[in-house]
N, C-alpha and C positions, 0 to 999 in steps of 0.2 A: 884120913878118910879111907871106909876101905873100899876094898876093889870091885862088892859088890854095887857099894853105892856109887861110885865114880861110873859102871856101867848102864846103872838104872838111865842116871845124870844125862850121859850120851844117846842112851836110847831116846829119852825125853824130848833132845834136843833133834834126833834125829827127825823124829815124827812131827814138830813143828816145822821145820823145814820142809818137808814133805806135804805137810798142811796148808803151808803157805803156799808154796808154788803150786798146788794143784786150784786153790781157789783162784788164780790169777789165770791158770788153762782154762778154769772154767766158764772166768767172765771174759776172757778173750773170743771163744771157741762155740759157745753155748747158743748165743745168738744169731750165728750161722744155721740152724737149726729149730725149724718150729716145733713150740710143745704139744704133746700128743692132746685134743681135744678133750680128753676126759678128766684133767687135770683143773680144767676150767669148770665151775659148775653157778652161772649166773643167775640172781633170783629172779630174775624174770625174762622170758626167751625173748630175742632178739623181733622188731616188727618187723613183718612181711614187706619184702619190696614193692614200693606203689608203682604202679604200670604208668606208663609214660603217658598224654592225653594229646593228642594234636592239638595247634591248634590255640593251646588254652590261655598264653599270656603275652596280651593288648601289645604292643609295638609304640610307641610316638607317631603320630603324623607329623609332615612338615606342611605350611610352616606354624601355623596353628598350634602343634602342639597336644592337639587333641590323639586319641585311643585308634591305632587302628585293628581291624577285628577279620581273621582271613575267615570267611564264609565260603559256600560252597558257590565256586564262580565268581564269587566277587572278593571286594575287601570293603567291610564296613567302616563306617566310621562311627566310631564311638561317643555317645554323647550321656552325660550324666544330669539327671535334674537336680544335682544338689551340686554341683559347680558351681563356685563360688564367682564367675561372671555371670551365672543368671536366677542364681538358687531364691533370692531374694525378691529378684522382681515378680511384678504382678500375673497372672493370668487371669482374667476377667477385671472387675474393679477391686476386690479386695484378698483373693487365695493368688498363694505364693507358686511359683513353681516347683521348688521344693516340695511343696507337700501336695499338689494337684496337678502336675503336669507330664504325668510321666504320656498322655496321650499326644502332645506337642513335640514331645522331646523323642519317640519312638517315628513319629513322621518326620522329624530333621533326619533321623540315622535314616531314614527310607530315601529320602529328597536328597540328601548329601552326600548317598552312596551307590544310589543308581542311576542320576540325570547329573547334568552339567549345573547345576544348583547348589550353591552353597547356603544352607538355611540354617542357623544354631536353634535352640530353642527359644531363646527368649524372643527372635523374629518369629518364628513358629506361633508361640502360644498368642502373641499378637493377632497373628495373622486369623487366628480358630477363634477367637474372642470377637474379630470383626465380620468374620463367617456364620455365627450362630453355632459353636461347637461345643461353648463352653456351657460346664452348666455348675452352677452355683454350688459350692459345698462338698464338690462330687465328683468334679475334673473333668472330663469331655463326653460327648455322646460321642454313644459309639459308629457314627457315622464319620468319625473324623480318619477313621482308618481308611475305607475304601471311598471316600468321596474328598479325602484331601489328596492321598494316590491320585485319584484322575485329576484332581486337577493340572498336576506337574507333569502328565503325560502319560502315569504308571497306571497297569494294569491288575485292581487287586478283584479277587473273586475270592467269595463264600465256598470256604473246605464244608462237603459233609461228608464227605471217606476221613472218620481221623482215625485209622487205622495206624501203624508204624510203619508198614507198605507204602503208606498214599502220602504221609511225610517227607520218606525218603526219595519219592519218585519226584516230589518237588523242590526238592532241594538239588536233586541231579540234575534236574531240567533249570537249574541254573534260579528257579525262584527262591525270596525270603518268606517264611511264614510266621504271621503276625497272632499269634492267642492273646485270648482275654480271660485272664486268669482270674476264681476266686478266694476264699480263706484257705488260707495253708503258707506254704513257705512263704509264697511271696508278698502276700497280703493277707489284710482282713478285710477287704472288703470286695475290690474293682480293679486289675493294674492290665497294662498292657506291657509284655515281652514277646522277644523277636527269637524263634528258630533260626539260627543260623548255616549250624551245619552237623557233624558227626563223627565218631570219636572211631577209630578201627576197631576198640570192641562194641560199639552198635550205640553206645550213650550220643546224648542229644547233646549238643553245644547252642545258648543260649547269649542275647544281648539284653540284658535288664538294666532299665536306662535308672533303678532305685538301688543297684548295688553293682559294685563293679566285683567285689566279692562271688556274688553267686556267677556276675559273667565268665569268673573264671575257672568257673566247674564244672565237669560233667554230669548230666543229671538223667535217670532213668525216664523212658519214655511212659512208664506205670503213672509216674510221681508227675511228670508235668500234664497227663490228659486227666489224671482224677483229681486234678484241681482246677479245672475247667469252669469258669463261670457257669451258674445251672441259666442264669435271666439276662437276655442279651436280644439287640434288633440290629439292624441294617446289617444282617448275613455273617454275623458270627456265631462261637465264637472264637473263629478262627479265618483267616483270611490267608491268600499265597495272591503276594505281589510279586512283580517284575514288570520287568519292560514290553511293549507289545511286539507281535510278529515281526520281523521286517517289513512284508509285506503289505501290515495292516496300518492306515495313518489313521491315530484314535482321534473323533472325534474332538474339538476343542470344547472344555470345562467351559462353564460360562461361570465358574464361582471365581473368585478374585484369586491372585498372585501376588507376591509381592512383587 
């Protein structure tokens, strides 16, 4: 062999040597080190970080079991008409709760979260059935908001400031405000949801007693007043319930209790 080759040979061997131990530097060594961002080129840009929402997800009650919902001064309690202990029963003689109660089921989360009353709906929609509330096909008149309130003691009045000002100033002042929504998100036809409270960038947080879904999001204050029932009586369609003054002892309801 001559001497030229025998040097090739070494050099050869040199530089694999060389080759080797530098790839073992460089997976030791490498990941100490982050790659320069331009290295990366992803096809499609990363999504924007979602902003946090106060607020937005239900809690367990004890011992129930049931949702609880922090509101502005209070904590609600969560009631759904499609719960599966009342989804089935009756309101009136033949519509289910499930598909017509969501006016029973908005006055339990009223009754059960601001008096010493624990009312679910399926005693609710009883109770509206033997009140004259209910109405065939169609789910409650809407008297069942501020005249089933008083009954229990609560204080509801007819909103006509539905400004985003006159919302907030009731919510601060410790009221829930009750609208009577029509086609759009929430319905196609008649539903009742609960104003609860408000999110640090200015959105509305909601109680919708037909999706626990939509309770858990924030929603612009555009989007919930231009879907406002246009046809509505007994002082909607929107009401702000609470408790009454300290000072003032309301009146006793003469409508039943249970």
């Amino acid at each position: 062999m001559s001497k030229a080759i025998k040097k090739m040979m070494h050099a050869a061997g040199f530089l694999f040597l060389f080759c080797f131990f530098s790839c073992i530097a460089f997976r030791e060594f490498v990941p100490l080190f982050e790659p320069p961002a331009f290295l990366f080129r992803p096809s499609e840009p990363p999504p924007p970080p979602v902003a946090s929402v106060e607020f937005e997800t239900p809690e367990p009650a004890e011992p129930t079991g049931d949702l609880l919902l922090p509101a502005a001064g209070h904590t609600l309690i969560y009631y759904n008409q499609h719960d599966v202990r009342w989804a089935t029963k009756n309101y009136g003689p033949h519509n289910s709760i499930s598909s017509y109660g969501c006016g029973p089921t908005v006055l339990s989360i009223l009754v059960s979260s601001l008096t010493e009353s624990s009312v679910p709906p399926d005693q609710m929609a009883a109770w509206g059935y033997r009140n004259g509330f209910f109405s065939q096909n169609s789910g409650s008149y809407h008297s069942i908001i501020p005249e089933g309130a008083a009954a229990w003691g609560l204080v509801a009045e007819s909103m006509t400031d539905l400004s985003y000002k006159s919302i907030i100033q009731e919510l601060y002042e410790g009221k829930i405000v009750v609208m009577l929504m029509g086609s759009g998100h929430f319905t196609s036809s008649g539903h009742f949801i609960i104003i609860r409270s408000v999110t640090l960038e200015g959105q509305l947080l909601i109680a919708d007693p037909n999706s626990l879904e939509n309770t858990q999001i924030p929603w612009d204050y555009e989007t919930i007043v231009s879907e406002l029932k246009r046809t509505y009586d007994a002082g909607g369609p929107a009401w702000s319930v609470g408790l009454p003054p300290p000072s003032v002892t309301p009146e006793t309801d003469e409508t039943e209790t249970p």
